[in-house]
RODO-2510 file (C-alpha; in nm, 4 decimals, decimal comma):
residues 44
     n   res          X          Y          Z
     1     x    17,2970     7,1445    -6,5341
     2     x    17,5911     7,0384    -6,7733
     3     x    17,5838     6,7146    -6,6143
     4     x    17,9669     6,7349    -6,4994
     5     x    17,8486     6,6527    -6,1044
     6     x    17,5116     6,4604    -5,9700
     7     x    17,3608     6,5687    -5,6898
     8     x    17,1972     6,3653    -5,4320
     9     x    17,0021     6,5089    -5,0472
    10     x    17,0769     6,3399    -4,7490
    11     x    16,8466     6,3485    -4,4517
    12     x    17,0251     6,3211    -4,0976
    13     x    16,7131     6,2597    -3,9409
    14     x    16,5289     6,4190    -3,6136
    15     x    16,7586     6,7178    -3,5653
    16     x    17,0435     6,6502    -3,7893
    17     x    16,9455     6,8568    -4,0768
    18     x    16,9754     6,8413    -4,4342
    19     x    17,2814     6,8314    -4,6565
    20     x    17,4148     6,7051    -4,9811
    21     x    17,6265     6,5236    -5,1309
    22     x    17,8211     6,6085    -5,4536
    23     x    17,9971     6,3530    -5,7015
    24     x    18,1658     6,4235    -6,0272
    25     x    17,9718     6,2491    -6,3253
    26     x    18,2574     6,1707    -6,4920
    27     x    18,6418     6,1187    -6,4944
    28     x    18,8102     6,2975    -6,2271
    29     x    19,1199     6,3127    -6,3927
    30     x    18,9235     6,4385    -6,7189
    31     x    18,7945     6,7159    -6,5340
    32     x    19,1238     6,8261    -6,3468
    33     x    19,3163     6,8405    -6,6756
    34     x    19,0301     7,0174    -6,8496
    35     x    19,0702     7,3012    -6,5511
    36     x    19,4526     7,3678    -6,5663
    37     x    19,4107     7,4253    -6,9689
    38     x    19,1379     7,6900    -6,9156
    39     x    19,3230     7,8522    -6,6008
    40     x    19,6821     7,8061    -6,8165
    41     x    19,4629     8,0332    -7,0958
    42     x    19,3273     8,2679    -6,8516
    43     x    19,6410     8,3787    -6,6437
    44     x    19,7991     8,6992    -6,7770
***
């Protein structure tokens, strides 16, 4: 929704299901950073 990870459907064919596949949208490194500040804020 934010557009932080695209989303994409794979098909496995007869009998092997559905599933997805997740990327990040944008720098990995970007978003790891961006996740230790807001846990670093959040812990007591």
């Amino acid at each position: 929704m934010l557009g932080f990870v695209i989303k994409s459907e794979e098909n496995r064919g007869k009998g092997g299901g559905r599933s997805y596949v997740w990327e990040a949208n944008m720098d990995l490194n970007a978003v790891l950073n961006v996740r230790e500040e807001i846990e670093a804020k959040s812990a007591p």
